[in-house]
C-alpha positions as CSV (number, residue, x, y, z in Angstrom):
1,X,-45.4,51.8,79.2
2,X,-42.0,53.5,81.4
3,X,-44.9,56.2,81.9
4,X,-47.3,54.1,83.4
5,X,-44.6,52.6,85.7
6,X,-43.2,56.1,86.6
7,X,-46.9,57.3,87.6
8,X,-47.0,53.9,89.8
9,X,-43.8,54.4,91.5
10,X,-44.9,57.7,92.2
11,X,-48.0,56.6,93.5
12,X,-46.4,54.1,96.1
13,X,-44.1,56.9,97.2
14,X,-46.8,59.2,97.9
15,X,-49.0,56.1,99.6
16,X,-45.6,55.3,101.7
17,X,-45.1,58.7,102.9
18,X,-49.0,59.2,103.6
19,X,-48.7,55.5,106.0
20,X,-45.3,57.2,107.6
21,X,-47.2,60.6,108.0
22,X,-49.8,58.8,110.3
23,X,-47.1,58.5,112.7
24,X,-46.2,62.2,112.9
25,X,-47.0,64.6,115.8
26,X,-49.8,67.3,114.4
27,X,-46.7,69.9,114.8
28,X,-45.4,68.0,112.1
29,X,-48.2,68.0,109.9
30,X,-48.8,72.1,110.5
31,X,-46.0,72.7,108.6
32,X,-46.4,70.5,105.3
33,X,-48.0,72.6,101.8
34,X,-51.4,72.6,101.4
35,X,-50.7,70.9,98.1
36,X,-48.6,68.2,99.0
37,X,-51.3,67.7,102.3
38,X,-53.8,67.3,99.7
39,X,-51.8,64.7,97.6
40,X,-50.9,62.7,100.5
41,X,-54.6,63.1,101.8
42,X,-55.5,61.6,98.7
43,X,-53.4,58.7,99.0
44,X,-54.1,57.4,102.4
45,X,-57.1,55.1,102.8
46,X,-59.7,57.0,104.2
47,X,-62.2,55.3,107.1
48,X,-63.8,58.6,107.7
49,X,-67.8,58.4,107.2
50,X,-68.8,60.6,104.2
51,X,-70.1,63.8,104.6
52,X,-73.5,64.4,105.9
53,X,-75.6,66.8,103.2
């Protein structure tokens, strides 16, 4: 149970910063880890069409 409510605190954190990281310059975003990019990426809501085959 503590480990289900540790992975969904550390969900919302990553979903807060993802929301705050829509309000950074690009600069900003240049310089953050791939890997964190890709957790925060996965996060966010996407509204992006998906990918023509």
């Amino acid at each position: 149970m503590a480990g289900a409510v540790l992975e969904v605190m550390r969900r919302q954190h990553v979903f807060d910063a993802s929301l705050f990281g829509s309000l950074l310059p690009a600069e900003a975003w240049d310089r953050v880890p791939e890997e964190r990019l890709k957790e925060l990426l996965a996060a966010a809501p996407s509204f992006r069409p998906p990918p023509l085959k």
